[in-house]
VEXZA-546033 format. One record per residue: residue number from 1; y, z, x of N, C-alpha, C, O in turn. Coordinates in pm, 1 decimal. Atoms other than C-alpha are relative to their C-alpha. Last residue first. Layout:
N
+-----+----------+----------+----------+----------+----------+----------+----------+----------+----------+----------+----------+----------+
! num !      nc2 !      nc3 !      nc1 !     cac2 !     cac3 !     cac1 !      cc2 !      cc3 !      cc1 !      oc2 !      oc3 !      oc1 !
+-----+----------+----------+----------+----------+----------+----------+----------+----------+----------+----------+----------+----------+
! NUM !        Y !        Z !        X !        Y !        Z !        X !        Y !        Z !        X !        Y !        Z !        X !
...
+-----+----------+----------+----------+----------+----------+----------+----------+----------+----------+----------+----------+----------+
***
This chain:
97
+-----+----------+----------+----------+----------+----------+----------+----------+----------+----------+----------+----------+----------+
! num !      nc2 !      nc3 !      nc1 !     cac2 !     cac3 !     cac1 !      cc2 !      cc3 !      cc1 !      oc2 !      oc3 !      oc1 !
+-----+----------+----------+----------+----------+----------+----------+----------+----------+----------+----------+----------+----------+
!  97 !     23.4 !    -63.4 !   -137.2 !  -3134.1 !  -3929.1 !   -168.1 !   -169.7 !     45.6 !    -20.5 !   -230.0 !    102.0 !     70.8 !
!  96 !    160.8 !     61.9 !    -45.9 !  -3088.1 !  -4189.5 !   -476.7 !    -10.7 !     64.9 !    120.6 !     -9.2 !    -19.5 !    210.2 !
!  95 !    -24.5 !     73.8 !    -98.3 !  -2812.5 !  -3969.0 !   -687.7 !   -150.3 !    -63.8 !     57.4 !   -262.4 !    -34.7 !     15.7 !
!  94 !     10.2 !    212.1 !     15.1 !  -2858.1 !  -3988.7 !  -1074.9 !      5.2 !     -4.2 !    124.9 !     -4.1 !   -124.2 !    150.9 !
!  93 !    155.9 !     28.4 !     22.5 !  -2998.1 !  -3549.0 !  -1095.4 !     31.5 !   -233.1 !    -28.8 !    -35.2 !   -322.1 !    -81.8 !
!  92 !     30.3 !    -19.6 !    132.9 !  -2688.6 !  -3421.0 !   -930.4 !   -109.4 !   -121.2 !    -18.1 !   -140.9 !   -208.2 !     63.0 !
!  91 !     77.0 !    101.2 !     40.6 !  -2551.4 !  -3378.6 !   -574.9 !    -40.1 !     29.5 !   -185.6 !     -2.5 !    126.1 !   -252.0 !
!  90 !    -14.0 !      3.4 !    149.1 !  -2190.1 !  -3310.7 !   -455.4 !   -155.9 !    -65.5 !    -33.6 !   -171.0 !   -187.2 !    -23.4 !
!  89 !     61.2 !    136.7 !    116.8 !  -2191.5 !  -3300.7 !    -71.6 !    -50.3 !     63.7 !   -163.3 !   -114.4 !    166.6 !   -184.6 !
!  88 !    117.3 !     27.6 !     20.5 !  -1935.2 !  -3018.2 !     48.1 !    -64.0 !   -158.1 !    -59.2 !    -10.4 !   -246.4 !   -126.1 !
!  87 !    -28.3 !     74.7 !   -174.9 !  -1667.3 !  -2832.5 !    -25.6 !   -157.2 !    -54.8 !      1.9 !   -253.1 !    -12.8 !    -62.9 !
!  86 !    -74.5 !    115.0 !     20.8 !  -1651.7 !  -2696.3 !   -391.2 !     12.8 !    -63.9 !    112.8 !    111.9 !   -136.8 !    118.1 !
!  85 !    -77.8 !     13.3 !    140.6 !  -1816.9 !  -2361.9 !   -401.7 !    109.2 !    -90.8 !     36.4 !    217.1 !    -42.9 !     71.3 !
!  84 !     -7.0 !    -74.1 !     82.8 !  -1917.7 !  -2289.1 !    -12.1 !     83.8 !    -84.1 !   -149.8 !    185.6 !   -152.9 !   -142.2 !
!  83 !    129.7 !    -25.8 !     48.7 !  -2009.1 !  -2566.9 !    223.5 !    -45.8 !    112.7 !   -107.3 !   -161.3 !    126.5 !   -147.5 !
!  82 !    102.4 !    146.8 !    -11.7 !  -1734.1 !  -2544.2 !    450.4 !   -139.2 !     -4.4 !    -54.3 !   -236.8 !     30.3 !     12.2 !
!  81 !     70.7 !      2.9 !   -156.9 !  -1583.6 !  -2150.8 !    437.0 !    -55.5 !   -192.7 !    -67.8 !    -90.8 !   -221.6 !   -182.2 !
!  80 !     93.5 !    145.5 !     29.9 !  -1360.5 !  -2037.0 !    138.4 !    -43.8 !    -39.1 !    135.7 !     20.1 !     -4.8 !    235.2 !
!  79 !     87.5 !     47.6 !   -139.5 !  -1365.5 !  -1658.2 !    168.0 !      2.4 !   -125.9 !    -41.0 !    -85.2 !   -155.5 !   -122.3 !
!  78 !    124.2 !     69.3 !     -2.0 !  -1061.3 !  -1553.8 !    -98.4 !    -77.0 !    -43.0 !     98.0 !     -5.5 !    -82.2 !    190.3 !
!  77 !      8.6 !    155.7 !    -35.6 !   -813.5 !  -1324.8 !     15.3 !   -149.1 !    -29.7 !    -13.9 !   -249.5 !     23.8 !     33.3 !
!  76 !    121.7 !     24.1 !    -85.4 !   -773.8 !  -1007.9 !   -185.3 !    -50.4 !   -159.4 !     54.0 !    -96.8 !   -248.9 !    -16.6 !
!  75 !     90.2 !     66.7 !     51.7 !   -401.6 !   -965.0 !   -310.5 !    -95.6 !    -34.5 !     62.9 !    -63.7 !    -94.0 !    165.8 !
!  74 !     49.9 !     85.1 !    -11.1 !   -168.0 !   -722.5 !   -121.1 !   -120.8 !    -92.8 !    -36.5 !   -211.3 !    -85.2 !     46.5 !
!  73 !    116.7 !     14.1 !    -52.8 !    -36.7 !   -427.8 !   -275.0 !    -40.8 !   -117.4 !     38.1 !    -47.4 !   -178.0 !    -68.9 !
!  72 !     85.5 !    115.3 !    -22.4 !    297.9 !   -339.8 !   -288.3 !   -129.3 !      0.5 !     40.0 !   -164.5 !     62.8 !    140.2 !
!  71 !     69.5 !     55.9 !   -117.8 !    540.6 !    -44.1 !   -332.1 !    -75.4 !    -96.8 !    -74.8 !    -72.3 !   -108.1 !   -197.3 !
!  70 !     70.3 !     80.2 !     -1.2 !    860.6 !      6.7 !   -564.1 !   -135.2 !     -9.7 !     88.0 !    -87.4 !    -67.2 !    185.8 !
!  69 !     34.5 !    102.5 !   -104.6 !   1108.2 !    260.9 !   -542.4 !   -140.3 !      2.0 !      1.2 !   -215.8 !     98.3 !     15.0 !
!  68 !    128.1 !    -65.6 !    -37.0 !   1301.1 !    404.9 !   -851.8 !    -26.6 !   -112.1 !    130.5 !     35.9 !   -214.4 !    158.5 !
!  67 !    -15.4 !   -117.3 !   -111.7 !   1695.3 !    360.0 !   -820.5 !   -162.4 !     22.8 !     31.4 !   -194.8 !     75.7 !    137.7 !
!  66 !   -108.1 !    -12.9 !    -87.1 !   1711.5 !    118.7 !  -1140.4 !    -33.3 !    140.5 !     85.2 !    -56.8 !    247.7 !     29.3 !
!  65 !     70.5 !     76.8 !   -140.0 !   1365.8 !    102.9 !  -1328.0 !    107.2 !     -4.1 !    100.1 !     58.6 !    -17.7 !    212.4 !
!  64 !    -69.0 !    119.9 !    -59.8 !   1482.8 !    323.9 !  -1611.2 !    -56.0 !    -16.9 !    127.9 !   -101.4 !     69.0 !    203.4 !
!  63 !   -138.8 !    -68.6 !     -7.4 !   1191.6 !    529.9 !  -1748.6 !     62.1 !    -87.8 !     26.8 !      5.6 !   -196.7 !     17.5 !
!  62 !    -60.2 !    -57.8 !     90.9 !    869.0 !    425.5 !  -1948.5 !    138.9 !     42.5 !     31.7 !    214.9 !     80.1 !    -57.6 !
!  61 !     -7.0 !   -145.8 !    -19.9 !    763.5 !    193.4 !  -1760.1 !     49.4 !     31.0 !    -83.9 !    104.9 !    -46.4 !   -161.9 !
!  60 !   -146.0 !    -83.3 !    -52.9 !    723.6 !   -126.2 !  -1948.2 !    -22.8 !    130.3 !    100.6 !   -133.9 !    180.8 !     84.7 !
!  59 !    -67.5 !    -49.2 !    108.3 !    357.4 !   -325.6 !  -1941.6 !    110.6 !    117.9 !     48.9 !    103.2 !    188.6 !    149.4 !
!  58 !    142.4 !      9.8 !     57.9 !    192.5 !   -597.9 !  -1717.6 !     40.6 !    101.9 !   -141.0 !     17.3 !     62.1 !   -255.1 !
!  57 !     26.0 !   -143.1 !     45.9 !    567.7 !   -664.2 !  -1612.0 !   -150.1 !    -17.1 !    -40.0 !   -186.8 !   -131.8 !    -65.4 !
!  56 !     68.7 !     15.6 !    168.6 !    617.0 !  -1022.0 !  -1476.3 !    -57.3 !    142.2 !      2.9 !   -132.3 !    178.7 !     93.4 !
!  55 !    110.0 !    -80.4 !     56.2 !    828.5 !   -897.4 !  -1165.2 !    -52.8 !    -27.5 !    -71.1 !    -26.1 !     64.8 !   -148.0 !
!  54 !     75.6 !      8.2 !    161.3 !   1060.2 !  -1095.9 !  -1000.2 !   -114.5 !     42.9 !     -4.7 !   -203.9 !     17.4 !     76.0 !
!  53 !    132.4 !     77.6 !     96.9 !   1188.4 !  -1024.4 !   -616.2 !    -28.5 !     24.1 !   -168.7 !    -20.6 !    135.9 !   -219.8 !
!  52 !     72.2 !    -85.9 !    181.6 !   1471.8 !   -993.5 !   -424.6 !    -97.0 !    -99.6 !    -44.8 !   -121.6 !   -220.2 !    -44.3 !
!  51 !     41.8 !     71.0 !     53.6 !   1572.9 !  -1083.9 !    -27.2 !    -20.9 !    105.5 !   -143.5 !    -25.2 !    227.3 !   -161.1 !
!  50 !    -19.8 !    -85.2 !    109.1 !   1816.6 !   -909.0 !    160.5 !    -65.1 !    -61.0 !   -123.4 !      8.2 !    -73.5 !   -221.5 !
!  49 !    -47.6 !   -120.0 !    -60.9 !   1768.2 !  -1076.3 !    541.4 !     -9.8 !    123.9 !    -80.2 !    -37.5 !    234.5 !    -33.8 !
!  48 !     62.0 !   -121.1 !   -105.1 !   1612.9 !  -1359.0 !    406.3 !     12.7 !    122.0 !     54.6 !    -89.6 !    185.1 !     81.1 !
!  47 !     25.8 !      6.1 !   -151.2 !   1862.3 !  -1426.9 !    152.2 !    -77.6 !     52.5 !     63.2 !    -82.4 !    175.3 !     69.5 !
!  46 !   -121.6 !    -74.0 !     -3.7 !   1787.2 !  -1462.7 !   -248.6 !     -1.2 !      8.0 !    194.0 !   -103.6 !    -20.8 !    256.1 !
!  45 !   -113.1 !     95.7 !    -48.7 !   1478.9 !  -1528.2 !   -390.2 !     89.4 !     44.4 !     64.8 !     89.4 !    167.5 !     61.4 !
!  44 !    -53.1 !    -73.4 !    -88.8 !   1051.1 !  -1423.1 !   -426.6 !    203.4 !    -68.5 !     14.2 !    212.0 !   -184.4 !     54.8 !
!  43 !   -147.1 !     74.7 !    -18.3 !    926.1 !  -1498.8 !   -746.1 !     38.5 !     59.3 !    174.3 !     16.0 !    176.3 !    205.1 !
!  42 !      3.4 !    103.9 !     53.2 !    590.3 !  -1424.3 !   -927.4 !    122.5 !   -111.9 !     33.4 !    152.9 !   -222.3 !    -11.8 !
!  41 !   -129.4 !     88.6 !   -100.0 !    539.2 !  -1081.4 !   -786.7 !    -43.5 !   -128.8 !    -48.5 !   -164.8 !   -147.8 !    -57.9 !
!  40 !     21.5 !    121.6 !    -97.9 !    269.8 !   -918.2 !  -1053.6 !    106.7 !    -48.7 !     40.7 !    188.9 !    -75.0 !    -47.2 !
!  39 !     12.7 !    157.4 !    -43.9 !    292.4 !   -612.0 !  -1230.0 !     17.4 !    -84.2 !     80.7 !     66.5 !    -40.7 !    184.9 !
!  38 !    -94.1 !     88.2 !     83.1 !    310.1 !   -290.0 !  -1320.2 !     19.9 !    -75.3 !    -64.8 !     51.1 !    -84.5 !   -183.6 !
!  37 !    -43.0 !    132.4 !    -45.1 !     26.4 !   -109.1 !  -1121.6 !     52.0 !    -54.6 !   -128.5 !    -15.9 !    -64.6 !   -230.7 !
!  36 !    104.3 !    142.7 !    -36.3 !     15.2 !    243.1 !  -1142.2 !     28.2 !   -151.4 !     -8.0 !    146.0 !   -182.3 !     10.1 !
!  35 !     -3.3 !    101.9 !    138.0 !    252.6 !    510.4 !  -1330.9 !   -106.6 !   -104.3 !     55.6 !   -164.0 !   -168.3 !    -32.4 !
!  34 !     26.4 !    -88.2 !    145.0 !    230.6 !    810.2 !  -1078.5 !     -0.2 !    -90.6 !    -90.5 !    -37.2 !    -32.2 !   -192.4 !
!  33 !      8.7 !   -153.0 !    -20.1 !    427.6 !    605.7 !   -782.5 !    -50.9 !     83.6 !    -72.3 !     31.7 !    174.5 !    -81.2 !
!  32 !    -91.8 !   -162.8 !      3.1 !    504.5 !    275.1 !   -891.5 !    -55.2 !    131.4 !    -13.3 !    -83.3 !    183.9 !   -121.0 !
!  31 !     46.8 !   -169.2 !     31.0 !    285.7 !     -7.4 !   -797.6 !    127.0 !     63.9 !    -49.1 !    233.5 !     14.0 !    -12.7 !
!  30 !   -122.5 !   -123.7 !     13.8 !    371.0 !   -399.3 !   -807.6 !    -33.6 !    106.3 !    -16.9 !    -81.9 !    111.0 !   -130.1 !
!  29 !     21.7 !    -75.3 !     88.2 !      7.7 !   -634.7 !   -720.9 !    120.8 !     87.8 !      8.8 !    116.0 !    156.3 !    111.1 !
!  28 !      7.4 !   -123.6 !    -11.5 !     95.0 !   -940.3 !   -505.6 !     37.0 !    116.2 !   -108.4 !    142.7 !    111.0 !   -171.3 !
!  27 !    129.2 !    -22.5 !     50.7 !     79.1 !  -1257.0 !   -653.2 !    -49.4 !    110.0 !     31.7 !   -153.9 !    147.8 !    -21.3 !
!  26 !    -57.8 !     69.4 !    149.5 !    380.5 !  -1425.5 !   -443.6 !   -161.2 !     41.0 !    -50.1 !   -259.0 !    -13.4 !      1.1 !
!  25 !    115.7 !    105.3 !     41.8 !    313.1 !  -1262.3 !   -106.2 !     38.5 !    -10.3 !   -153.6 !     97.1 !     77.9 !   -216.4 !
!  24 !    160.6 !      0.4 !     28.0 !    614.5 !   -997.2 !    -23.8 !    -58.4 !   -103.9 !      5.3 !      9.9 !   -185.3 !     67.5 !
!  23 !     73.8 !    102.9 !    107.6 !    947.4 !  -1057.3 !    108.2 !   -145.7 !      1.0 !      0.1 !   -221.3 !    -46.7 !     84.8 !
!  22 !     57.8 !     81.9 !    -53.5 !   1081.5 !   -754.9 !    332.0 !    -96.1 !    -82.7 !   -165.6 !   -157.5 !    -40.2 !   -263.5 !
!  21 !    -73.1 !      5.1 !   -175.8 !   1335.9 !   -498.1 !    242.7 !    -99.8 !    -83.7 !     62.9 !    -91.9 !    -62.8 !    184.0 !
!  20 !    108.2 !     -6.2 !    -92.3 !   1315.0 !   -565.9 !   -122.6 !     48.2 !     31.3 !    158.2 !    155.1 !     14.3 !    216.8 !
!  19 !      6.7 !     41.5 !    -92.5 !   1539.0 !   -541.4 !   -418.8 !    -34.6 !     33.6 !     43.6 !    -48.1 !    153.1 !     17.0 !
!  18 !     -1.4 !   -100.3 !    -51.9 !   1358.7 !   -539.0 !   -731.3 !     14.8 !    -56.6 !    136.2 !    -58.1 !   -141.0 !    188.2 !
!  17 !    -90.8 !     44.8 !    -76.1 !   1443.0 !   -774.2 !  -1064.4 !    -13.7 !    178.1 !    111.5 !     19.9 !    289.5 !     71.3 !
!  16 !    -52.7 !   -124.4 !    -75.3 !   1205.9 !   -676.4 !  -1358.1 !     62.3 !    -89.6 !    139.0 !     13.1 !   -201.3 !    155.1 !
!  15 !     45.5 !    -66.5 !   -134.2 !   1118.7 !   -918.5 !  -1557.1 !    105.9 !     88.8 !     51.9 !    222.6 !    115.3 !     23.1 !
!  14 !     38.6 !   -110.8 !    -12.3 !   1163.0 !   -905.8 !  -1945.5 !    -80.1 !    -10.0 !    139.6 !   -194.6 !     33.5 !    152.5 !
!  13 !    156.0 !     78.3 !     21.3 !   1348.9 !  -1244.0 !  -2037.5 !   -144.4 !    104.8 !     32.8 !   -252.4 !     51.7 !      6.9 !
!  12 !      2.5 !      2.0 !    130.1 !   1647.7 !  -1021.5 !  -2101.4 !   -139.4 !    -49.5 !     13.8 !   -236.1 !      2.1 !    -42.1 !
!  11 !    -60.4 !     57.4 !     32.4 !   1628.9 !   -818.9 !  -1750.6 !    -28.7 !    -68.8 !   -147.7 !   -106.6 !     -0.3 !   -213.9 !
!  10 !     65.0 !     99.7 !     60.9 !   1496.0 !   -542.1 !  -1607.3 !     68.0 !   -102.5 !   -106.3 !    124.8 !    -43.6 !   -198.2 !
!   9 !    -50.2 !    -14.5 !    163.9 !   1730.4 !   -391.3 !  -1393.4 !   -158.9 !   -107.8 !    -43.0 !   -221.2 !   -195.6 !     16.6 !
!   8 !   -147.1 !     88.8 !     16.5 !   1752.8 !   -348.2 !   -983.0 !     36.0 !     40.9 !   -147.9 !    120.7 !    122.7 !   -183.9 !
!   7 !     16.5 !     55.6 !    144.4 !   1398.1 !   -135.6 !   -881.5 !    145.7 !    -55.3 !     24.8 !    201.2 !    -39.1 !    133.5 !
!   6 !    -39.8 !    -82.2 !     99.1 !   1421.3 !    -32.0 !   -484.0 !     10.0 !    -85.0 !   -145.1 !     39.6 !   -203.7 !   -131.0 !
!   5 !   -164.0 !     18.5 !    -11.0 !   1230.2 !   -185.2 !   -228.6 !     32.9 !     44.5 !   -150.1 !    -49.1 !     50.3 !   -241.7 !
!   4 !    -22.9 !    148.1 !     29.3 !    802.2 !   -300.9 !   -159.3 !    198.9 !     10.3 !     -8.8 !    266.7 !    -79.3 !     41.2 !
!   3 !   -156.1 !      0.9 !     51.3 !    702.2 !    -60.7 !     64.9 !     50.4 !    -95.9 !    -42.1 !     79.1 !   -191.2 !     30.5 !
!   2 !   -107.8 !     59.5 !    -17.3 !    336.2 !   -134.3 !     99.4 !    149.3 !     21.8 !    -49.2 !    188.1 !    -21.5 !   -157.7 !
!   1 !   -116.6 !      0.0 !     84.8 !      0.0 !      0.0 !      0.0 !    123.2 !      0.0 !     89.6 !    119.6 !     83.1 !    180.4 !
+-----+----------+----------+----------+----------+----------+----------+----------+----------+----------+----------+----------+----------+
***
């Protein structure tokens, strides 16, 4: 778990807006502290240096999101390897091998 940066506002379209001190992975899991995971990073914008991120909420907190602070979890990287689930020769019951 990851310092993700302080809440901002949630806004009309209902993400959450939280500035960051380093730009997450787009798909990374949002925590808060005693409440659990949020929701999902779906945006990263704004200057490198002071970047912000969008939230798709999974569901509200219950308090204001301004001043609270944020961490991050990083999403589990898939194994694709040569020859696993979609790589590969393709056979089925018309080829002539």
């Amino acid at each position: 778990m990851n310092y993700l940066g302080v809440g901002v506002h949630i806004g009309k379209s209902g993400l959450l807006t939280i500035k960051a001190k380093t730009p997450p992975r787009i798909g990374s899991s949002v925590i808060l502290k005693g409440f659990g995971i949020v929701g999902t990073v779906i945006d990263v914008f704004g200057p490198i240096g002071n970047p912000y991120v969008s939230v798709k909420l999974a569901r509200k907190p219950g308090a204001e999101v301004a001043g609270l602070e944020f961490f991050t979890e990083e999403p589990r990287r898939r194994n694709l390897r040569r020859g696993s689930k979609g790589y590969g020769k393709k056979s089925n019951r018309y080829s002539r091998n």
